[in-house]
C-alpha positions as CSV (number, residue, x, y, z in Angstrom):
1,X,-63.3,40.0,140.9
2,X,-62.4,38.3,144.4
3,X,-65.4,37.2,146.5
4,X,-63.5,39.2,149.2
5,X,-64.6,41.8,147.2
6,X,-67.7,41.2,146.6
7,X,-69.3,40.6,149.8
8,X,-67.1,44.3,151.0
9,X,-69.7,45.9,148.7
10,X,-72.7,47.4,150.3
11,X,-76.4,45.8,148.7
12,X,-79.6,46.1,151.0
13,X,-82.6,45.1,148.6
14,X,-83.4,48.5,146.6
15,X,-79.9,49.9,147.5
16,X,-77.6,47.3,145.6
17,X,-76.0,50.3,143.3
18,X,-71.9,49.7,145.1
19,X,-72.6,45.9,144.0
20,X,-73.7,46.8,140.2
21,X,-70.7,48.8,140.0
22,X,-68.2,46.1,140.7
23,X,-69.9,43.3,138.8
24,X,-70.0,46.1,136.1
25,X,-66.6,46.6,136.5
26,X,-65.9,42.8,136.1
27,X,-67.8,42.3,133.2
28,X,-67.0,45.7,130.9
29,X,-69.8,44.4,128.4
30,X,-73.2,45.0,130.3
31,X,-76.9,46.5,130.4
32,X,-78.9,47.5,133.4
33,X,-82.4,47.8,132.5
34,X,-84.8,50.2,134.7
35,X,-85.1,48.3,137.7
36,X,-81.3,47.8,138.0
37,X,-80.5,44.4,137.0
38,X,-77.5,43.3,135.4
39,X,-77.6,41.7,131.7
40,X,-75.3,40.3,129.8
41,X,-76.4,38.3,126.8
42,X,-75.4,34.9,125.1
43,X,-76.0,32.7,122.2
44,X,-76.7,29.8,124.5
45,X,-80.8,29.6,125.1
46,X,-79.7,28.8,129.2
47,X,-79.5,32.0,131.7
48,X,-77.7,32.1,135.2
49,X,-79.3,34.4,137.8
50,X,-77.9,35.4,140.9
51,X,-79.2,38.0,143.2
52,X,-77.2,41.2,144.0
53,X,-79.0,42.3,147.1
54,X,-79.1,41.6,151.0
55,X,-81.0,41.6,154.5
56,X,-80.6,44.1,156.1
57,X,-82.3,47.4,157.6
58,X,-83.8,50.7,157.0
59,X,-84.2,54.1,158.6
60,X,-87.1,55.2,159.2
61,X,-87.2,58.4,161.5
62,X,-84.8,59.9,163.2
63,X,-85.4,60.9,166.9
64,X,-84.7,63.9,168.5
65,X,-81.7,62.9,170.7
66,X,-80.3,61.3,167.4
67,X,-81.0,58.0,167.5
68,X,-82.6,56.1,164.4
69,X,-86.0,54.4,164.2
70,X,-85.8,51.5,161.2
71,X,-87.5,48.7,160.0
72,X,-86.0,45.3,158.7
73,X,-85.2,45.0,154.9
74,X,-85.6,41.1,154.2
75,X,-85.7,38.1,156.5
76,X,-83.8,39.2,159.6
77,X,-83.8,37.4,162.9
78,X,-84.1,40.1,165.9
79,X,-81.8,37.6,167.8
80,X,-79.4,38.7,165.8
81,X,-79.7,42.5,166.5
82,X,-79.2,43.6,169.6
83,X,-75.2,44.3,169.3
84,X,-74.8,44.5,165.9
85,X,-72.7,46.4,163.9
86,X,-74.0,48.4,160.9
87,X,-72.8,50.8,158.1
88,X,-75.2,53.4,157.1
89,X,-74.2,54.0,153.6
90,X,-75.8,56.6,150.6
91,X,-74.2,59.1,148.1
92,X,-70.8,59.8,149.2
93,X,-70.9,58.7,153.0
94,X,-70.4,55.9,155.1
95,X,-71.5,56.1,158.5
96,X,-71.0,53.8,161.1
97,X,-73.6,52.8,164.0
98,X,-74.6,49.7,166.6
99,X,-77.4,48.3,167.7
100,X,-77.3,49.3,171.7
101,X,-78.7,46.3,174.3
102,X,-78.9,47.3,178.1
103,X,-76.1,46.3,179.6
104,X,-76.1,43.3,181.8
105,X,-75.1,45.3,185.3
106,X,-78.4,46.9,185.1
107,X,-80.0,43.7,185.4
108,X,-82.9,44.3,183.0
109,X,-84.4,42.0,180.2
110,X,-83.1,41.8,177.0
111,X,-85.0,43.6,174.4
112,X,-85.3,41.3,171.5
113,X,-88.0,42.9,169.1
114,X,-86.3,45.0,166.4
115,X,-89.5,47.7,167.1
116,X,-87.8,48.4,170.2
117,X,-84.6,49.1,169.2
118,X,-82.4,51.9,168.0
119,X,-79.5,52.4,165.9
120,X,-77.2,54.3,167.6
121,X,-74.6,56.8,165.4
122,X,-72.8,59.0,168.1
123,X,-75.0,61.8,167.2
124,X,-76.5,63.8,169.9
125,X,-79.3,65.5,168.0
126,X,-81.3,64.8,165.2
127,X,-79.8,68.2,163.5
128,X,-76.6,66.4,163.8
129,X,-77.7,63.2,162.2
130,X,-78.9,65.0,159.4
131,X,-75.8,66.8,158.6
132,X,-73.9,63.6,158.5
133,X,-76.3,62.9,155.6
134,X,-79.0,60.4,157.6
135,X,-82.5,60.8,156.5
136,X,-85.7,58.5,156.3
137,X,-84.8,55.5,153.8
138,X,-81.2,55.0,154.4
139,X,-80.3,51.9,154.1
140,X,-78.0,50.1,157.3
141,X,-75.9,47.1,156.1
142,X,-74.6,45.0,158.6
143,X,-71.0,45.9,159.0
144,X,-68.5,44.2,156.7
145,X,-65.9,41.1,157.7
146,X,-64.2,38.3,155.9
147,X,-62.5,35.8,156.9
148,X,-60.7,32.1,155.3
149,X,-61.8,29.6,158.2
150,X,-60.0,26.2,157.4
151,X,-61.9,25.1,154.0
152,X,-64.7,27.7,154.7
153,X,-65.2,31.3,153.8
154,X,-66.7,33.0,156.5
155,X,-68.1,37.1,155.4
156,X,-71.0,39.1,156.0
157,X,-73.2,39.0,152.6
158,X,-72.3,35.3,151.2
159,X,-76.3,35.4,150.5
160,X,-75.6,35.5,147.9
161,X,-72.8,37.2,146.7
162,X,-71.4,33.5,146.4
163,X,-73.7,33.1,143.4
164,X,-72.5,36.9,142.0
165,X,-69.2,35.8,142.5
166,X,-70.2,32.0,140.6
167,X,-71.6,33.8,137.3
168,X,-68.5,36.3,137.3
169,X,-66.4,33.3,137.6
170,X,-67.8,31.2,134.9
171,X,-68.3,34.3,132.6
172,X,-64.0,34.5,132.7
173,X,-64.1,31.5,132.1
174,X,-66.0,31.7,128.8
175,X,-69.0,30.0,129.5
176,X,-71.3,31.2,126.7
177,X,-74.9,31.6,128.5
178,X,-76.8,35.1,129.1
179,X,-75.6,36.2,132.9
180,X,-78.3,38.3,134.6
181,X,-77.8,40.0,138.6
182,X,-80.8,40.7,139.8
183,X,-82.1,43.3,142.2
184,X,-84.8,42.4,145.5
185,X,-84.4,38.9,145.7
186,X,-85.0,39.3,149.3
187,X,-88.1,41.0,149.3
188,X,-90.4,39.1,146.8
189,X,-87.7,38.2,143.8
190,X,-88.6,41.8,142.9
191,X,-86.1,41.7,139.9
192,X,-86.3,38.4,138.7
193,X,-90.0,38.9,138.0
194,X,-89.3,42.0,136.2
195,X,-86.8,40.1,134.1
196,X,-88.7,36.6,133.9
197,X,-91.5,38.5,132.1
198,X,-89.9,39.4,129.0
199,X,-87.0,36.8,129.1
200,X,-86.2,34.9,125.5
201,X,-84.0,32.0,127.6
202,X,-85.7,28.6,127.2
203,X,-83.7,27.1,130.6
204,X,-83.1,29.2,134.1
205,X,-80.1,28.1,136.9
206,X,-80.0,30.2,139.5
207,X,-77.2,30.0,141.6
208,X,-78.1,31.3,145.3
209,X,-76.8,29.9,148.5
210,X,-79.4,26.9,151.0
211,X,-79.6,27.3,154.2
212,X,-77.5,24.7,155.9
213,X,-78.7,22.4,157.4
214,X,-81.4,20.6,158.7
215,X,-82.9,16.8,157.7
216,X,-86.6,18.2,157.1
217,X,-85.6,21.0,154.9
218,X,-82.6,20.3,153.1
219,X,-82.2,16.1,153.2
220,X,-78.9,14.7,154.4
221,X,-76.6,17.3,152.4
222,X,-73.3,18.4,154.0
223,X,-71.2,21.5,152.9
224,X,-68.5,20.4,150.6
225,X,-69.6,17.9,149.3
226,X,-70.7,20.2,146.1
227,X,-74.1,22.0,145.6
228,X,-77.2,21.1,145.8
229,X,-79.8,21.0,142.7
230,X,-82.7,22.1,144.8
231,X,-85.9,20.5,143.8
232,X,-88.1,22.3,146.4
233,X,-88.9,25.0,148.6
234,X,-91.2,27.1,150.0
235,X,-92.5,28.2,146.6
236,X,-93.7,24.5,145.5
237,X,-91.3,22.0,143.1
238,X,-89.2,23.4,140.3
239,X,-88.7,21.8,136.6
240,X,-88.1,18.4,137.4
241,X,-86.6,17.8,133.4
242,X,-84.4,20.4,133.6
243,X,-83.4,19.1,137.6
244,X,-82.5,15.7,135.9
245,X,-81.1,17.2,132.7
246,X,-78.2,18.7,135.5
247,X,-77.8,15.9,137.3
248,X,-77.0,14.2,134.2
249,X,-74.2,16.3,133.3
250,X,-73.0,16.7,136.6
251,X,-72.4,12.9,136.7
252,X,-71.3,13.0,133.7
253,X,-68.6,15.3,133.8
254,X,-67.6,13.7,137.2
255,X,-68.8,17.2,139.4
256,X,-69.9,16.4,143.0
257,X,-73.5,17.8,143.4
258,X,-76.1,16.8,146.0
259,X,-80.1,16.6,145.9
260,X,-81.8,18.6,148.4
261,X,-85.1,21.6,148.8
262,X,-84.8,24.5,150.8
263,X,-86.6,26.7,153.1
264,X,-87.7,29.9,151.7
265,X,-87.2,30.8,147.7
266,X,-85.0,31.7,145.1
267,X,-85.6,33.9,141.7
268,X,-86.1,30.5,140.2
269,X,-90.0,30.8,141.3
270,X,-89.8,34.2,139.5
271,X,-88.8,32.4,136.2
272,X,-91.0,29.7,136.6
273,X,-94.5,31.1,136.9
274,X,-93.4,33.4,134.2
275,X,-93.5,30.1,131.9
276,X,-89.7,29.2,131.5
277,X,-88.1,26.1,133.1
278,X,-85.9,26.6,136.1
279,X,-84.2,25.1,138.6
280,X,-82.0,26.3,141.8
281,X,-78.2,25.7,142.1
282,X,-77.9,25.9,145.9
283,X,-74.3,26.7,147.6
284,X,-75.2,25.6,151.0
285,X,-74.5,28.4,154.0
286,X,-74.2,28.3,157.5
287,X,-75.7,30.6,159.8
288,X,-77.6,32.1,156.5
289,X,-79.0,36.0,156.9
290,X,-76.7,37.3,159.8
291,X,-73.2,38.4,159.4
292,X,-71.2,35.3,160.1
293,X,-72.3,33.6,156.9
294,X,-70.4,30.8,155.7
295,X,-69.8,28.7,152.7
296,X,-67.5,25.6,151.4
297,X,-64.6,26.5,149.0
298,X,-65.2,23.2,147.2
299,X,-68.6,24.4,146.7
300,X,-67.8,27.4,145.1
301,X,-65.4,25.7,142.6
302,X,-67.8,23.0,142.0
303,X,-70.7,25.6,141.1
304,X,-68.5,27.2,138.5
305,X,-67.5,24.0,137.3
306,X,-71.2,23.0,136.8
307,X,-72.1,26.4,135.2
308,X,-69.4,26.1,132.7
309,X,-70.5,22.8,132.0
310,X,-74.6,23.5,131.6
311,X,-73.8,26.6,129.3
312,X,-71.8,23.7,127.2
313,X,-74.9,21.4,127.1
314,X,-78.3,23.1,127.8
315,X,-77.8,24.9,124.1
């Protein structure tokens, strides 16, 4: 499985059933428990955790001339919104729609809160909308691109289908560790804390993608340069034995890795309060939550290489 692939599926948080199916479809061997994670087990006491779903948006009326009400799904800038493309998706259909701005001729200011804007389908009636299969609770995605840029990878989605990509990567490879995709990440870690509470792993990496860059957040870290064990983030300091216990393989084994924190959180707080040691394996992004996301190709093969390597040592 290609992270071209990947990051092509569609995954709001709570709608991530066209990612389960390909990482499914990658794996052959699987469980999904009843909130819709991913599980596949191990002898090795460490787990890797990446999150299946993504920002995005939600319908949540339609209006009589056809146009959709919605609300955001995840930490979404309304910079980002007026103009954008989106994919309604659900059982069977794929619509697409845009985010409509005022043009500039009419010499009127921009609207830039998403409670004033509309997603826009071509239909002319709300009758019509609903016979092209939109009701309340569809989910938008923001419309799908990829793109090799240089040494980057630039797609809609990296967050963090880079890390789905990292655990189906190491899993062909043979790493033997449990391998869990998790569902919500964005909207509270949702999944993880489902999973966390009945977990039998002794040790935790998640592998999600950090927010690039900025001095106060994330240290002096630069993409390429491998990733990041994250020691902190908006969700207080993770295990700081298991944090050194990676860094001492990672030197060991001669794989680039950097030290940094983070803004926001990963599924590795999930884990934690739930009473098993974790850290974060951060593939640092640009541009992180909109739909020009981009990540290092070093650091993609260097987070497999340092999977491959923990599920050898943290037995």
């Amino acid at each position: 499985m290609d992270l071209a692939s990947l990051t092509g599926a569609y995954g709001v948080s709570g709608f991530e059933d066209d990612v389960r199916r390909r990482v499914l479809d990658a794996v052959g061997s699987a469980s999904v428990d009843d909130f819709g994670n991913v599980i596949v087990g191990g002898r090795s006491s460490v787990a890797f955790v990446a999150h299946m779903d993504e920002v995005g948006l939600l319908v949540t009326s339609i209006e009589e001339d056809g146009r959709l009400k919605f609300r955001k799904v995840g930490g979404v800038d309304d910079r980002i919104l007026p103009g954008a493309a989106v994919t309604l998706y659900g059982d069977g259909f794929r619509i697409e729609g845009v985010i409509g701005v005022a043009p500039p001729h009419f010499q009127q200011q921009q609207q830039t809160s998403w409670q004033d804007l509309y997603i826009d389908i071509g239909a002319a009636s709300r009758q019509e909308a609903e016979s092209l299969g939109v009701t309340p609770m569809t989910p938008a995605a923001f419309s799908r691109r990829y793109a090799e840029m240089g040494r980057f990878v630039s797609a809609t989605a990296i967050d963090d289908r880079a890390g789905c990509w990292a655990l189906l990567e190491a899993y062909r490879r043979g790493a033997d560790a449990t391998f869990l995709w998790t569902v919500q990440e964005e909207v509270g870690l949702m999944g993880a804390r489902a999973l966390a509470s009945r977990s039998n792993v002794k040790n935790a990496v998640i592998v999600d993608t950090t927010a690039c860059c900025h001095p106060n957040f994330t240290g002096n870290v630069k993409p390429g340069q491998g990733p990041i064990v994250r020691i902190f983030d908006n969700y207080g300091a993770y295990n700081n034995k298991l944090a050194k216990k990676v860094l001492e393989v990672a030197r060991r084994r001669g794989i680039p890795v950097q030290i940094g924190a983070g803004g926001g959180g990963t599924d590795a707080a999930a884990f934690f309060v739930s009473g098993v040691p974790a850290i974060a394996i951060g593939i640092l992004t640009k541009y992180s939550h909109s739909p020009v996301e981009m990540v290092h190709k070093d650091d993609l093969k260097y987070a497999v290489e340092l999977m491959v390597a923990l599920a050898e040592e943290l037995r």
